[in-house]
C-alpha positions, 0 to 999 in steps of 0.5 A: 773144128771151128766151134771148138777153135773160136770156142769162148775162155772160160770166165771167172769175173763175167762182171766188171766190179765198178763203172769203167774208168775212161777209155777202159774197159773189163776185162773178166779174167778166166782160164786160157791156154796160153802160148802156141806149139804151132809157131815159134819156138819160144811160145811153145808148150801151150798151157793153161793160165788162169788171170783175174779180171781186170781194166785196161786201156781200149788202145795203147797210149798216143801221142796226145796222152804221152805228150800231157803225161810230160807237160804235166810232170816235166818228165825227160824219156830215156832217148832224150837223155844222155846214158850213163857211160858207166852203164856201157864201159868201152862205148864209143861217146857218139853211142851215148848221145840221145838216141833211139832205134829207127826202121830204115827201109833199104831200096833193095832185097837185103840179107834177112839174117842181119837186122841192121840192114834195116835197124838204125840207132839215129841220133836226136830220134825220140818219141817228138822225132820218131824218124830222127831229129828232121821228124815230128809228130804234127798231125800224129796226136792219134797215133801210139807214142814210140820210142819209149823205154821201160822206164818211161812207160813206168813213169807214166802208167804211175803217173796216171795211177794205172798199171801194166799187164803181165804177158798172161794178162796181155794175151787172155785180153788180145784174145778178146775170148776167143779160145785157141783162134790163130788171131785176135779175131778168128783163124784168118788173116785176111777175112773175105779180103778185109785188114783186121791190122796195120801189118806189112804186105809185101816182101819185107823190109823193103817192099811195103805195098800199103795195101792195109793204107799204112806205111807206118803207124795208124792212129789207134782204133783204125782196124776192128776191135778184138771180142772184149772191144780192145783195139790193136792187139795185133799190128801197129806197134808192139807192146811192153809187158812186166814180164822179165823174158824167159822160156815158157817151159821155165813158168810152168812145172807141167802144161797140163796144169793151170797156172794162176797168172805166171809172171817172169821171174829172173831177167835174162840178158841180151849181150852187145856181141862187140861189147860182151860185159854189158848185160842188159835185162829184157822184158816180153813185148807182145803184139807183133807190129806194122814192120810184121810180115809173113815173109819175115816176122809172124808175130801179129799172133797173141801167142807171139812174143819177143825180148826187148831190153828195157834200155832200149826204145825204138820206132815200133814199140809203144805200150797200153795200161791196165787197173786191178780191182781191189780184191774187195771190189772183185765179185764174189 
């Protein structure tokens, strides 16, 4: 049953088509089952995906990388500017000040039910203050930028003249060819007692035992790299995709058929309960975060995913790029 667990994708571009551009690397495509029956009801039906090979950033973007994207090209992220109030009609003035969504721990046991017992919108928070305007990211060059919206991770993976991946994309790369394992590297969490990823020990969200050494979030490539070499596909900060959210039965016409490289269609909405006109679009993130924690969120898995609306940044959400080869350049 382990052979067959940890059994190796099939790959359809073993070699890459060029030298690897810095801090990339390939990425050789295949067919995968994609999804889990096992988990959460929103990765369910597994089915088979077949992606292309491709490039993609060993680690997902820092604070250094961010940070000489905005020296360079003047850009402004979405938190650090005031919204639009013809975006949000009825919001109160104070909610359209920039702002950005911050991991409060509270002191105690708190409802799990009810995310705002630990979720904050803090003004003056942005990815520069990444716990609120009092914050900074001195000494935090190596850690993944955060609070950076969908448009904002757009700017800058065109900026760069890079691209970011599909969620088929996303997994087949966080399973680092491992056919069906329950994580990134294998089928336990914890191997002979060593952290594979910067997760939550303890009992979520307000006790964090640390025991992975990270309160936070890590610098990149802390933890072991996954089988293609990519570091933090699981844990530390969860990561945007292209995909608009969906079901995945709304994909595929019949899980026993491969797929070639499904792509979210048409977006669906979260709603503002207080506010039900505004409908707001959501993208899959991937990845799970330092904030996953057995007690409450699971999601340090490549098979999990969750919707993000793409107006909103927050503390445990950062991003990683990928290249596509020229269908000239892709081995015969």
């Amino acid at each position: 049953m382990a052979s067959d667990t940890l059994a190796r994708a099939k790959s359809s571009d073993a070699a890459p088509p060029t030298a690897a551009p810095e801090n990339m690397v390939w990425i050789p495509g295949g067919v995968f089952l994609m999804g889990s029956d096992n988990h959460y009801a929103e990765e369910a039906p597994a089915h088979k995906v077949e992606v292309a090979g491709f490039w993609m950033d060993r680690t997902t973007v820092t604070n250094r990388e961010f940070a000489k994207f905005v020296d360079e090209s003047g850009y402004v992220t979405k938190a650090e500017r005031p919204a639009d109030p013809a975006d949000y009609p009825g919001a109160q003035p104070e909610m359209l000040a920039p702002s950005s969504v911050v991991f409060v721990k509270p002191r105690q046991r708190v409802d799990l039910h009810d995310h705002f017992n630990w979720w904050a919108y803090i003004r003056g928070a942005d990815w520069r203050h990444p716990r609120g305007p009092a914050s900074s990211i001195k000494g935090l060059d190596d850690h993944p930028v955060v609070h950076v919206a969908w448009e904002d991770v757009v700017a800058y993976a065109q900026w760069i003249g890079k691209d970011l991946p599909t969620e088929a994309e996303w997994e087949f790369a966080a399973r680092g060819g491992l056919e069906g394992a329950e994580f990134v590297w294998g089928d336990e969490l914890i191997p002979d007692g060593k952290y594979m990823a910067n997760t939550w020990q303890g009992e979520f969200p307000w006790q964090n035992l640390t025991e992975d050494g990270y309160e936070r979030t890590a610098p990149v490539g802390s933890f072991p790299p996954n089988g293609y070499g990519l570091f933090d596909m699981a844990g530390n900060v969860w990561q945007w995709t292209t995909d608009w959210y969906q079901e995945h039965k709304n994909n595929i016409e019949s899980p026993c058929c491969t797929v070639s490289n499904p792509r979210g269609g048409m977006p669906e909405t979260s709603y503002n309960p207080d506010q039900p006109e505004i409908k707001i679009p959501r993208k899959v993130m991937k990845g799970g975060s330092h904030l996953c924690a057995p007690n409450y969120c699971r999601r340090y898995r490549p098979a999990a995913r969750m919707p993000q609306p793409i107006d909103t940044s927050t503390s445990h959400l950062g991003f990683r790029c990928i290249v596509r080869p020229s269908d000239k350049e892709r081995p015969a």
